[in-house]
Biopython code that builds the backbone (N, CA, C, O; Angstrom):
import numpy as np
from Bio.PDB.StructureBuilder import StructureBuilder

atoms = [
    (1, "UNK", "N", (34.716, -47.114, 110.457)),
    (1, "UNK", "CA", (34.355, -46.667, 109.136)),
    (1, "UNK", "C", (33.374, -45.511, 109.253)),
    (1, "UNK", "O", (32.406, -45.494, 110.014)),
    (2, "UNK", "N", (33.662, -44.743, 108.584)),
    (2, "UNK", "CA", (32.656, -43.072, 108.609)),
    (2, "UNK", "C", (31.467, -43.620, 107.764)),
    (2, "UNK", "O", (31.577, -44.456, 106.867)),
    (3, "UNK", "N", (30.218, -42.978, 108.216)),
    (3, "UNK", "CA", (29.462, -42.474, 106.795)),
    (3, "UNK", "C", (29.501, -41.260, 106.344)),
    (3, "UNK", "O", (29.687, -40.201, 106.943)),
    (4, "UNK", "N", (29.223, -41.588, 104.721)),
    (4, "UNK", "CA", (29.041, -40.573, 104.578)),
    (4, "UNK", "C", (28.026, -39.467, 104.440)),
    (4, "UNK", "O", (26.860, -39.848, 104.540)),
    (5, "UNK", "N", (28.175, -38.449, 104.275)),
    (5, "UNK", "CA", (27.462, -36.842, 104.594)),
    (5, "UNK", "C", (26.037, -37.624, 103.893)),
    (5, "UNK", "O", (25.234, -37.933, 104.773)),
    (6, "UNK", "N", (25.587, -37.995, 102.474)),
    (6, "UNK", "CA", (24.831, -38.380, 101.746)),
    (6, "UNK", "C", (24.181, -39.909, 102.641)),
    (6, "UNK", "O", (22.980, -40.162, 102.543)),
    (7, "UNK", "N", (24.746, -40.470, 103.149)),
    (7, "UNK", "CA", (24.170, -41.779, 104.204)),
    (7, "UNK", "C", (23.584, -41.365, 105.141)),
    (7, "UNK", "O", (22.422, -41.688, 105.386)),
    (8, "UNK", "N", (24.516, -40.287, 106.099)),
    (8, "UNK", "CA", (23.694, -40.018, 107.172)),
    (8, "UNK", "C", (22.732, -38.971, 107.287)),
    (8, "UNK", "O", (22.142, -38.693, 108.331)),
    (9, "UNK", "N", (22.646, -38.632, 106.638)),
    (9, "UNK", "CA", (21.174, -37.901, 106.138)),
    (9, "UNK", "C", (20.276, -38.872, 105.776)),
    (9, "UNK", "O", (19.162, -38.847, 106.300)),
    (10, "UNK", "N", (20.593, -39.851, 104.860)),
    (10, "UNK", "CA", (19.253, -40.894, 104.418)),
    (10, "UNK", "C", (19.022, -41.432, 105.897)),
    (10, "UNK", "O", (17.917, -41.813, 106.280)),
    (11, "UNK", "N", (19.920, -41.429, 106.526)),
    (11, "UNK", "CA", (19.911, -42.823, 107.606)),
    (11, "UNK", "C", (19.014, -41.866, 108.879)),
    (11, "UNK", "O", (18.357, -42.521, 109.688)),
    (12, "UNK", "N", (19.030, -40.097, 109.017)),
    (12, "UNK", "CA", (18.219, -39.570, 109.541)),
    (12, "UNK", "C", (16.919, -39.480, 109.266)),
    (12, "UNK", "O", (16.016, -39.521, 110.101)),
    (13, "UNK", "N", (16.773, -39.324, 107.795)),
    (13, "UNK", "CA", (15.361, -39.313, 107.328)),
    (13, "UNK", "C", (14.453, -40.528, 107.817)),
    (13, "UNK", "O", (13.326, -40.315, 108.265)),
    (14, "UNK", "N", (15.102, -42.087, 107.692)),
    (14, "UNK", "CA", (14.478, -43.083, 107.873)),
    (14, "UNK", "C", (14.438, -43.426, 109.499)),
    (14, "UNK", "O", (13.638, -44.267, 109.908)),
    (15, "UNK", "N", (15.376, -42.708, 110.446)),
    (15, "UNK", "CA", (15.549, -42.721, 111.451)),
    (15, "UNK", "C", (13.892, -42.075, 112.554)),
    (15, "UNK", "O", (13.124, -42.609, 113.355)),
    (16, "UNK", "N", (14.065, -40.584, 111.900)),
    (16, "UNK", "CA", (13.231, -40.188, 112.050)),
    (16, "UNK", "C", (10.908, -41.009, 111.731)),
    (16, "UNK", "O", (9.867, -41.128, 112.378)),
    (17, "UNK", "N", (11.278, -41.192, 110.792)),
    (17, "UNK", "CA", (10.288, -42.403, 110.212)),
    (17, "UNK", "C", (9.978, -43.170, 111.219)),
    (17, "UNK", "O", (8.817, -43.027, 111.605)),
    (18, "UNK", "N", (10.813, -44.179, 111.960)),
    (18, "UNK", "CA", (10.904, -44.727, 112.782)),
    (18, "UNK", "C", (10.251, -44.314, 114.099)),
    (18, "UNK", "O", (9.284, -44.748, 114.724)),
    (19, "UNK", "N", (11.236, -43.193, 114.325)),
    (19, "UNK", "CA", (10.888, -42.562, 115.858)),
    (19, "UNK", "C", (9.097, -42.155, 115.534)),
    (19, "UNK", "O", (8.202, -42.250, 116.374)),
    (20, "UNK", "N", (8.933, -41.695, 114.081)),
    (20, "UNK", "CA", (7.232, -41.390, 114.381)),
    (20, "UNK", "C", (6.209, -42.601, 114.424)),
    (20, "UNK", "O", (5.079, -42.537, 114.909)),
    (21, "UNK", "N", (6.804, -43.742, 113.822)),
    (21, "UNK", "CA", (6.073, -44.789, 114.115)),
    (21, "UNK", "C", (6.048, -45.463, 115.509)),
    (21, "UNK", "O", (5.001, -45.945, 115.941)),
    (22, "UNK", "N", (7.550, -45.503, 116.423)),
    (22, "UNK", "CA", (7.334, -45.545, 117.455)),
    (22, "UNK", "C", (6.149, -45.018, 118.354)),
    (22, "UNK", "O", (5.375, -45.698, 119.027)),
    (23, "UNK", "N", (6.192, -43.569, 118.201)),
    (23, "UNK", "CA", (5.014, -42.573, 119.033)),
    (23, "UNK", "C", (3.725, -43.004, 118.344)),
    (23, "UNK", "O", (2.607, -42.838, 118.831)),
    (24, "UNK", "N", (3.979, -43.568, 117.176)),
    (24, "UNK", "CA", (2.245, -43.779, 116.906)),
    (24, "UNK", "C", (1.977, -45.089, 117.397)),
    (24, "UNK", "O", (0.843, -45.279, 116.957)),
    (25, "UNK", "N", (2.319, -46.184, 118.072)),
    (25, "UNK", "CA", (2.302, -47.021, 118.260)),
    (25, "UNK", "C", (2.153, -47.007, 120.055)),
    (25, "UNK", "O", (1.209, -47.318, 120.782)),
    (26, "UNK", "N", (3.608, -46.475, 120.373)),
    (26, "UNK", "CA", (2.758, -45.849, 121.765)),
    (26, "UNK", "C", (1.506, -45.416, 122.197)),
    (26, "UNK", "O", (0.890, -45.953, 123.118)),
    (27, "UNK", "N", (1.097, -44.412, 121.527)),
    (27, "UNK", "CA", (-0.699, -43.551, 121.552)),
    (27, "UNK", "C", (-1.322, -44.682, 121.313)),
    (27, "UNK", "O", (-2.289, -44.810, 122.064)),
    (28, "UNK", "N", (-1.131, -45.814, 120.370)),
    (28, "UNK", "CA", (-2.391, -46.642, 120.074)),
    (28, "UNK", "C", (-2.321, -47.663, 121.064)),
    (28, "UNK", "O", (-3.321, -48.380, 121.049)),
    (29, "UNK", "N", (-1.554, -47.936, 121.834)),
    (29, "UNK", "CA", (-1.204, -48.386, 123.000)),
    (29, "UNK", "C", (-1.569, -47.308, 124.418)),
    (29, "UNK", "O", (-2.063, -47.755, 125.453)),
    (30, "UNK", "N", (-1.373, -46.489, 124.304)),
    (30, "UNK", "CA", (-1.793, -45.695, 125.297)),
    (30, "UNK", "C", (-3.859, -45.621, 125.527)),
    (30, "UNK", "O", (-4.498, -45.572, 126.578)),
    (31, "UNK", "N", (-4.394, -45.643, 123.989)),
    (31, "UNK", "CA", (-5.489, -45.654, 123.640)),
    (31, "UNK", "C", (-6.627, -47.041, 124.382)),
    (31, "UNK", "O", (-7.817, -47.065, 124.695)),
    (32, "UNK", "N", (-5.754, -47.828, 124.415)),
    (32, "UNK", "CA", (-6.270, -49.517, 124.634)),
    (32, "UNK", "C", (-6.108, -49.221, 126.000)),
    (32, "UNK", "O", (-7.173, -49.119, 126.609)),
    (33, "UNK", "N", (-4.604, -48.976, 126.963)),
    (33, "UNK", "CA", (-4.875, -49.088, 128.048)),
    (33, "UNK", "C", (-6.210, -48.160, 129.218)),
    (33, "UNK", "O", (-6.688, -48.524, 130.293)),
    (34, "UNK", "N", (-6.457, -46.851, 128.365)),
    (34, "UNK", "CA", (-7.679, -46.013, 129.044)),
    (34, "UNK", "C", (-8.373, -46.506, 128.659)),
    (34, "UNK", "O", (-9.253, -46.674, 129.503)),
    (35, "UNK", "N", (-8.733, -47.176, 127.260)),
    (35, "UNK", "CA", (-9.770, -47.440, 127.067)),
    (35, "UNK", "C", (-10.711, -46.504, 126.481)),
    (35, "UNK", "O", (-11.928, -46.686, 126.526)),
    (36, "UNK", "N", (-9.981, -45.183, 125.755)),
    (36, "UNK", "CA", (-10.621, -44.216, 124.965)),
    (36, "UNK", "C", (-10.741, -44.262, 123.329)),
    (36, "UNK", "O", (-11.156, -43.392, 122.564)),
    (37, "UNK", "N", (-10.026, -46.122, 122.944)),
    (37, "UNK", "CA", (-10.084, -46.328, 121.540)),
    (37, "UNK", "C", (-11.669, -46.514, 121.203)),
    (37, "UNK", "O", (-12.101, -46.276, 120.076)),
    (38, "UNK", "N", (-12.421, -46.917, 122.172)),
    (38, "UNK", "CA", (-14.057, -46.895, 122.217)),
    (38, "UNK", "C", (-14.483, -45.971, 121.696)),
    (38, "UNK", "O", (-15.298, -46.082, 120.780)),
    (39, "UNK", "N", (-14.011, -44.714, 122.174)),
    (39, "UNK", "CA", (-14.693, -43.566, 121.529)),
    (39, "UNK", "C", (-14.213, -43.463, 120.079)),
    (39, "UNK", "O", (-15.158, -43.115, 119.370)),
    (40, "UNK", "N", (-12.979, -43.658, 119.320)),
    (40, "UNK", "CA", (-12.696, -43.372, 118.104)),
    (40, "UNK", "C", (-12.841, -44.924, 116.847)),
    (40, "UNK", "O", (-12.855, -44.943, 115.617)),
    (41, "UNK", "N", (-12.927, -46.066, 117.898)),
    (41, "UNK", "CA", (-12.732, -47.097, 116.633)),
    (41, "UNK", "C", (-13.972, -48.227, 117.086)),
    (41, "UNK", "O", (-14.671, -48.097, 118.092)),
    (42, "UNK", "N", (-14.056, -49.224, 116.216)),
    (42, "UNK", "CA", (-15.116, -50.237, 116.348)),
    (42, "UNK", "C", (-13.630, -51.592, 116.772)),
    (42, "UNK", "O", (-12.537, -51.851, 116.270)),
    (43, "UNK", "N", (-14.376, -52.081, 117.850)),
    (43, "UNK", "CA", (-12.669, -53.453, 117.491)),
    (43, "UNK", "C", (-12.274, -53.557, 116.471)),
    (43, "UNK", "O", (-11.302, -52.894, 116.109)),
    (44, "UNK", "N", (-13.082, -54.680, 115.431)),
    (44, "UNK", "CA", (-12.056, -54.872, 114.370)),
    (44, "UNK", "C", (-11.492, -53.593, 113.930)),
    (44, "UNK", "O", (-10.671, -53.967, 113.093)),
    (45, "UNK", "N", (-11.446, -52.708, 113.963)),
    (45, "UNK", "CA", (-10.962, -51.433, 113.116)),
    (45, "UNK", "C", (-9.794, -51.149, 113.829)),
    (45, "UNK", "O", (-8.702, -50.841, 113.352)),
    (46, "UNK", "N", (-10.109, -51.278, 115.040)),
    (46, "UNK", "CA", (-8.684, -51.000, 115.950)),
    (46, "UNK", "C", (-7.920, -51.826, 116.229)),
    (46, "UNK", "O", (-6.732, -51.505, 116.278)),
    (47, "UNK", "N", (-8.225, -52.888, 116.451)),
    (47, "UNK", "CA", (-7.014, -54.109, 116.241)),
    (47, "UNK", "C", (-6.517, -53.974, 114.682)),
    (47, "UNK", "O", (-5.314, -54.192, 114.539)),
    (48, "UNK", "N", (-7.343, -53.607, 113.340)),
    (48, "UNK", "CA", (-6.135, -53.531, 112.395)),
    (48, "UNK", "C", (-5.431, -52.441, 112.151)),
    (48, "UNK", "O", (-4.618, -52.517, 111.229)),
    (49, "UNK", "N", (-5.555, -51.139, 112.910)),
    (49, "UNK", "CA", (-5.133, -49.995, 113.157)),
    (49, "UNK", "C", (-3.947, -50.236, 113.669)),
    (49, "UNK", "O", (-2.932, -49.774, 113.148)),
    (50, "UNK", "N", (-3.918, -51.053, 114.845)),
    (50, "UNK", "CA", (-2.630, -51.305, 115.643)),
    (50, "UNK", "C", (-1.668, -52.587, 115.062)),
    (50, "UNK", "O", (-0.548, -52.749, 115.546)),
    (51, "UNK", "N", (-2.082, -53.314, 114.196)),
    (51, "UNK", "CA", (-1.478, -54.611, 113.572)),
    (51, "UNK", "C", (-0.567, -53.944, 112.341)),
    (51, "UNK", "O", (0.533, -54.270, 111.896)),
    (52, "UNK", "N", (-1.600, -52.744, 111.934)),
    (52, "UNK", "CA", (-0.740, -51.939, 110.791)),
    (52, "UNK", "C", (0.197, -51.120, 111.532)),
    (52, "UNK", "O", (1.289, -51.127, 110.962)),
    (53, "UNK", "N", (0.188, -50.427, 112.571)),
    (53, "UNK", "CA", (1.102, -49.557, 113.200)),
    (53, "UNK", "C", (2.401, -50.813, 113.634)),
    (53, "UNK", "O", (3.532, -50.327, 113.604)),
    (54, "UNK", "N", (2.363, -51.821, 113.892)),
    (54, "UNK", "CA", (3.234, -52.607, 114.416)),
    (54, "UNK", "C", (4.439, -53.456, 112.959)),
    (54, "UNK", "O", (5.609, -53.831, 113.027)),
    (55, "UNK", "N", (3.773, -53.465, 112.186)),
    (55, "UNK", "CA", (3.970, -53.808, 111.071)),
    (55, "UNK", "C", (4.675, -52.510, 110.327)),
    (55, "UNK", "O", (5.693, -52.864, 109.732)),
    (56, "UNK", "N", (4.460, -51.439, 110.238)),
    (56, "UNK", "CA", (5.432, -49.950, 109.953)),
    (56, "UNK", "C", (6.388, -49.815, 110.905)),
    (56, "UNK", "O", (7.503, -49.457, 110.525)),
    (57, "UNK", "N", (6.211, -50.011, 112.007)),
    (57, "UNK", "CA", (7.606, -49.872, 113.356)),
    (57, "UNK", "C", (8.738, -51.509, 112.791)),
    (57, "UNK", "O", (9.953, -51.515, 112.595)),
    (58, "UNK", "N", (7.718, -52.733, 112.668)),
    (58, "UNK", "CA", (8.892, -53.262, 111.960)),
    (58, "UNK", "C", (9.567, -53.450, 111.176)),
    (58, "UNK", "O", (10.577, -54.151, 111.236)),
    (59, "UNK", "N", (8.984, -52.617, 109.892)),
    (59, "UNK", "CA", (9.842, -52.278, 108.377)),
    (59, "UNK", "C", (10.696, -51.484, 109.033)),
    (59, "UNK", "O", (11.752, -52.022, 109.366)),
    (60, "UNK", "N", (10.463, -49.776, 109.461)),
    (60, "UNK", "CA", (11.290, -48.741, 109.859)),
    (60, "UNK", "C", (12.781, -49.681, 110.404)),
    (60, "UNK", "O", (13.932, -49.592, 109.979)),
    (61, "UNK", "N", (12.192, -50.604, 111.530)),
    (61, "UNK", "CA", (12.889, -51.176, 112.383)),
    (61, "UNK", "C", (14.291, -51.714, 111.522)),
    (61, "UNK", "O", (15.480, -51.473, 111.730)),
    (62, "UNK", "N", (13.656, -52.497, 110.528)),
    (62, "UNK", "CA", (14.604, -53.221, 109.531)),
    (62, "UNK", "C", (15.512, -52.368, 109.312)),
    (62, "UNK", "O", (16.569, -52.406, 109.942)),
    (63, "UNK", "N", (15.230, -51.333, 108.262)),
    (63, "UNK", "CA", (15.934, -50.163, 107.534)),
    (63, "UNK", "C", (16.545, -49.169, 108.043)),
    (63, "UNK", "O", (17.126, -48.369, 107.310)),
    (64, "UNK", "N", (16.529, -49.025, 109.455)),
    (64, "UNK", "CA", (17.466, -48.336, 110.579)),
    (64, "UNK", "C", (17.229, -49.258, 111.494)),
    (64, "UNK", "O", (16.089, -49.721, 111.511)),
    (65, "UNK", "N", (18.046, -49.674, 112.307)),
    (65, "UNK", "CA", (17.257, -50.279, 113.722)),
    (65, "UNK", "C", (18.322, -49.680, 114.378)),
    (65, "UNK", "O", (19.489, -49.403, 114.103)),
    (66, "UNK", "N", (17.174, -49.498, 115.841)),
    (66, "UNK", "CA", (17.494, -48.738, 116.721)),
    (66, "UNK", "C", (19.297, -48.770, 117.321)),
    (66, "UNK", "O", (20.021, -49.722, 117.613)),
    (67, "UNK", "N", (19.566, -47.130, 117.321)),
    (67, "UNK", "CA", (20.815, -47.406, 117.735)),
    (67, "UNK", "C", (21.600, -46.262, 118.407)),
    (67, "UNK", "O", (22.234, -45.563, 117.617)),
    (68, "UNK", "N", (21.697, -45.882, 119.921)),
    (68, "UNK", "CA", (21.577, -44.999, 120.336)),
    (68, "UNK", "C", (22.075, -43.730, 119.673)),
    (68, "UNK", "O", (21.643, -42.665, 119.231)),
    (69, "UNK", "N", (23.624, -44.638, 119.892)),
    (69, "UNK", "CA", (24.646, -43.339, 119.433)),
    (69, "UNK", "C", (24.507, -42.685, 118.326)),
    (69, "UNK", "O", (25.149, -41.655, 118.118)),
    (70, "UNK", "N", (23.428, -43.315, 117.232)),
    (70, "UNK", "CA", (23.129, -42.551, 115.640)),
    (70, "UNK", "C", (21.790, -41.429, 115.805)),
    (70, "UNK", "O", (21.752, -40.363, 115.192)),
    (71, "UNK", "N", (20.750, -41.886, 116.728)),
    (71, "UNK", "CA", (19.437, -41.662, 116.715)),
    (71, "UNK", "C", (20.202, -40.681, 117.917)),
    (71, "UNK", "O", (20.983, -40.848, 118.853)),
    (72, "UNK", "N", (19.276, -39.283, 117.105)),
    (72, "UNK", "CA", (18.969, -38.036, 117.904)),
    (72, "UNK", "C", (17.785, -37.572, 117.451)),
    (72, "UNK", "O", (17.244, -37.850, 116.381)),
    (73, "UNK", "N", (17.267, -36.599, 118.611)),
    (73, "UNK", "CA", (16.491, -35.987, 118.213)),
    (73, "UNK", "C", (16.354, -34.843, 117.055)),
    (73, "UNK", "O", (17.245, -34.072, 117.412)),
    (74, "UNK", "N", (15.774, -34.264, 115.880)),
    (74, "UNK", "CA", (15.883, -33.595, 114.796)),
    (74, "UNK", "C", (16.661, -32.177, 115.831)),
    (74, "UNK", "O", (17.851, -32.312, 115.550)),
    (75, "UNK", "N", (16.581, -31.164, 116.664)),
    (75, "UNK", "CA", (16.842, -30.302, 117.406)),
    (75, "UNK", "C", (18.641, -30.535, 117.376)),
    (75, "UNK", "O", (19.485, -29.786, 116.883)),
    (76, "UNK", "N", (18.798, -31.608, 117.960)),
    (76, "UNK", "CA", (20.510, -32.059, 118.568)),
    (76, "UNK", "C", (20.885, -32.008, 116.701)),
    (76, "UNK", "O", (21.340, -31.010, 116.141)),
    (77, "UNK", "N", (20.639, -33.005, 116.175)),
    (77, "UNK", "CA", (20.887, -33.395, 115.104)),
    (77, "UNK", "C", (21.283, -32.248, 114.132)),
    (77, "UNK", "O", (22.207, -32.332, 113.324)),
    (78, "UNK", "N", (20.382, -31.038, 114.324)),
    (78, "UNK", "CA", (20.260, -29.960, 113.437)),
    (78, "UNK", "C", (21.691, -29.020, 114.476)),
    (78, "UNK", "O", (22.717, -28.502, 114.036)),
    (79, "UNK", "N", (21.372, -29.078, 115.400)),
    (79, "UNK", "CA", (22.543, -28.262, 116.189)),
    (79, "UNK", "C", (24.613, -28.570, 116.026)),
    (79, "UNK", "O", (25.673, -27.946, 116.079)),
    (80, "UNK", "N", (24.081, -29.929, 115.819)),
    (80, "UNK", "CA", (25.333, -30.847, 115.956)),
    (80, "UNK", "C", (26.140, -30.202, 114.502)),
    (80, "UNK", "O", (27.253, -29.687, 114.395)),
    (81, "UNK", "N", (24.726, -30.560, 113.132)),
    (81, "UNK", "CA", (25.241, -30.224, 112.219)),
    (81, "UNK", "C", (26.213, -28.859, 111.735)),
    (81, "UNK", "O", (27.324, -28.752, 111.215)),
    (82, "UNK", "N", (24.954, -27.698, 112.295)),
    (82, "UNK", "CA", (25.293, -26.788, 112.126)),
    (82, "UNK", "C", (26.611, -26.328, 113.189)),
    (82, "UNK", "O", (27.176, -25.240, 113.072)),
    (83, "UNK", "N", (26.836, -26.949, 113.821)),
    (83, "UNK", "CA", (27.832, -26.264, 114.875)),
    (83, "UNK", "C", (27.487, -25.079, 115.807)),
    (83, "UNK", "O", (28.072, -24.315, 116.575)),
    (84, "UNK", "N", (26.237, -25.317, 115.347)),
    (84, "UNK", "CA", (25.663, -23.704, 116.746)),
    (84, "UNK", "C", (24.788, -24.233, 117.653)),
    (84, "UNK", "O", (24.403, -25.376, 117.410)),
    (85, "UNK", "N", (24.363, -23.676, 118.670)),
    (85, "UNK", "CA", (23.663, -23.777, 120.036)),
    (85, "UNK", "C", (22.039, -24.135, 120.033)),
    (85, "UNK", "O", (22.222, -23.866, 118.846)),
    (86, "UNK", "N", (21.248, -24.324, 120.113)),
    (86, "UNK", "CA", (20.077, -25.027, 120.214)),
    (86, "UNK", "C", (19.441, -23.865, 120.870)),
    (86, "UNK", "O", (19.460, -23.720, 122.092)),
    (87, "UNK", "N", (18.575, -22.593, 119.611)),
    (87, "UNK", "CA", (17.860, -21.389, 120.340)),
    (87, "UNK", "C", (17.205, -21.415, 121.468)),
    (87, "UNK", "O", (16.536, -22.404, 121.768)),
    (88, "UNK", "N", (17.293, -20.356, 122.252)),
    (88, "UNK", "CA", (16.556, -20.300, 123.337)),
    (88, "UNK", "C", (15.374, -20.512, 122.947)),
    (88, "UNK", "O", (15.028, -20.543, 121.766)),
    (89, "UNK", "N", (14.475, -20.718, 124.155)),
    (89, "UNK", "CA", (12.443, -21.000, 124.226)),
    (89, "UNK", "C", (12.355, -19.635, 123.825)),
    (89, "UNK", "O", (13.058, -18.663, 124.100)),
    (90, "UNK", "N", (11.405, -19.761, 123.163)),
    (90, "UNK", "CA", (10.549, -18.426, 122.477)),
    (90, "UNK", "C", (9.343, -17.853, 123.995)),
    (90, "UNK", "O", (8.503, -16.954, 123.960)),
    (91, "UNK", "N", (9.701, -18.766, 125.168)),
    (91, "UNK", "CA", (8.796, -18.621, 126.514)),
    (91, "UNK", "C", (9.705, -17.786, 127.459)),
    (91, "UNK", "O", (9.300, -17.517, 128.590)),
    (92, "UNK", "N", (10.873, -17.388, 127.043)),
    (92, "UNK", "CA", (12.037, -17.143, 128.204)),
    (92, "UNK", "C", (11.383, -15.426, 128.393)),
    (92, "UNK", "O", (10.666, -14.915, 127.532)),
    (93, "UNK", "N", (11.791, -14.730, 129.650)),
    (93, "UNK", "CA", (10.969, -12.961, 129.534)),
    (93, "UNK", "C", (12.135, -12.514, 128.267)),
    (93, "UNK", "O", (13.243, -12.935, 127.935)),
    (94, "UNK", "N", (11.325, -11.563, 127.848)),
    (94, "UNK", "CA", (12.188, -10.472, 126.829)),
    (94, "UNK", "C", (11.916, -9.258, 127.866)),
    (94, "UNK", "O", (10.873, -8.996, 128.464)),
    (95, "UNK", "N", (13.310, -8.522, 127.904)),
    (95, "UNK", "CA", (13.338, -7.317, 128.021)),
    (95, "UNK", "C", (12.166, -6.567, 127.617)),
    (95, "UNK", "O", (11.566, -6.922, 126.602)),
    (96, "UNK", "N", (11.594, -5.133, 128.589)),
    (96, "UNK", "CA", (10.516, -4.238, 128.216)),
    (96, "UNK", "C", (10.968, -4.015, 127.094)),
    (96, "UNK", "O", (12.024, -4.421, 126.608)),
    (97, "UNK", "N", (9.818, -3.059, 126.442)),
    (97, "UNK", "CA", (10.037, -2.364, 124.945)),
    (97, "UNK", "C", (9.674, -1.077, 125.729)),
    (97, "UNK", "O", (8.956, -0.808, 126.692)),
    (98, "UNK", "N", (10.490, -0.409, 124.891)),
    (98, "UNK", "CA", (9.746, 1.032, 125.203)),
    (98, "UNK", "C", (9.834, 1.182, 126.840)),
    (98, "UNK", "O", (8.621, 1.337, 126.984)),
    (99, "UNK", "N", (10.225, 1.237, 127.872)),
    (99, "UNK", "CA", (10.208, 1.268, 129.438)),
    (99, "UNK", "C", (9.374, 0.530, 129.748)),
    (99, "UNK", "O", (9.337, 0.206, 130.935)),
    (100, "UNK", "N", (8.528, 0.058, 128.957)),
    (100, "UNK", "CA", (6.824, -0.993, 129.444)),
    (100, "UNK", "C", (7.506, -1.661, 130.480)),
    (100, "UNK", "O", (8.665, -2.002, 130.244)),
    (101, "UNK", "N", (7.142, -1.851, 131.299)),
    (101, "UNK", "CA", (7.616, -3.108, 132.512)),
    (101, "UNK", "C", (6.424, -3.906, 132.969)),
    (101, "UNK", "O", (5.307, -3.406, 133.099)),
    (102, "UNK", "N", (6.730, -5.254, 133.223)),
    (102, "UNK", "CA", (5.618, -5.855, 133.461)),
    (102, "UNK", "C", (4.748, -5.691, 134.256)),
    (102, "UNK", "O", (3.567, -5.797, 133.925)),
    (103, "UNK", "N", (5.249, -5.296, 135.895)),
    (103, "UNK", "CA", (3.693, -4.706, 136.429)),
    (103, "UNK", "C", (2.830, -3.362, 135.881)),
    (103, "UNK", "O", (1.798, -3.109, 136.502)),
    (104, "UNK", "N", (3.265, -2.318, 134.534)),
    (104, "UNK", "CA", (2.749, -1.555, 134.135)),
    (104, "UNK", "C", (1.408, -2.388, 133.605)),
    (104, "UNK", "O", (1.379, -3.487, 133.052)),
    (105, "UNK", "N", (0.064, -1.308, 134.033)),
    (105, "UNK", "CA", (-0.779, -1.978, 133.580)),
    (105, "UNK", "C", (-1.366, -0.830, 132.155)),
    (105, "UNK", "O", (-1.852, 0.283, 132.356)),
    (106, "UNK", "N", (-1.229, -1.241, 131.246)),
    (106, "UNK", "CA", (-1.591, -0.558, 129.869)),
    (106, "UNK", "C", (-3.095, -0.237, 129.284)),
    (106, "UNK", "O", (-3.493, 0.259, 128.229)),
    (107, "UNK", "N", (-3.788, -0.785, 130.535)),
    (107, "UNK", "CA", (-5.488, -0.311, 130.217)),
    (107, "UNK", "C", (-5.374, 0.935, 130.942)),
    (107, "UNK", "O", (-6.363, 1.607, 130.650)),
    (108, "UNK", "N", (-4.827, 1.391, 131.536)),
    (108, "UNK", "CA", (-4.915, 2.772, 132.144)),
    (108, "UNK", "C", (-4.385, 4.088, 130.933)),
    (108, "UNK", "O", (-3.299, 4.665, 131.000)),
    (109, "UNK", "N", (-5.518, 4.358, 129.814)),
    (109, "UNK", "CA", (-4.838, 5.474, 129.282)),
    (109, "UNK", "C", (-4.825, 6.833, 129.563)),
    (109, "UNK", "O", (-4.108, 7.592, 128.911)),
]
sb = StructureBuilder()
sb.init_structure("model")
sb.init_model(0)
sb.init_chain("A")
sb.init_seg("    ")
for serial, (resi, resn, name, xyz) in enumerate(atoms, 1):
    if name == "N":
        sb.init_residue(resn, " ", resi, " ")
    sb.init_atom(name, np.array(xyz, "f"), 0.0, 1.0, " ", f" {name:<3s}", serial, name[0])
structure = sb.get_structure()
């Protein structure tokens, strides 16, 4: 059975939801194991910090739950849609401008 165009968009939006509660749940987990939640929380504050983060990963959870073949990243997802290629890094060299070449050094006027 297909979904449709109007589903799988909702089902990305809430998908996505998910995946950010995941990562916030990770970090607050990542936080406990260094041991750098000291610097930002008092215990009780951080145990209900993380009771609430666990409690949003299991609503999300409900209302999509995890499922490979649906869950992409927004990048694939947006590429897939559109039918085009996933832009190059904005880090890749560009061609000189003007003959400039990179060992030219441009403080020399």
């Amino acid at each position: 059975m297909a979904i449709s165009g109007d589903a799988e968009r909702g089902r990305s939006v809430i998908v996505r939801w998910r995946m950010l509660a995941e990562r916030r749940l990770q970090y607050l987990i990542e936080l406990y194991e260094t041991g750098r939640w000291k610097v930002y929380y008092k215990e009780p504050e951080f145990l209900k910090v993380v009771q609430e983060a666990r409690v949003a990963l299991a609503t999300w959870e409900q209302l999509a739950p995890p499922d490979p073949a649906q869950d992409k990243t927004v990048e694939v997802a947006i590429a897939q849609t559109e039918n085009t290629a996933i832009p190059a890094s904005p880090f890749m060299p560009m061609p000189s401008a003007n003959g400039v070449k990179p060992q030219d050094d441009l403080r020399k006027a």
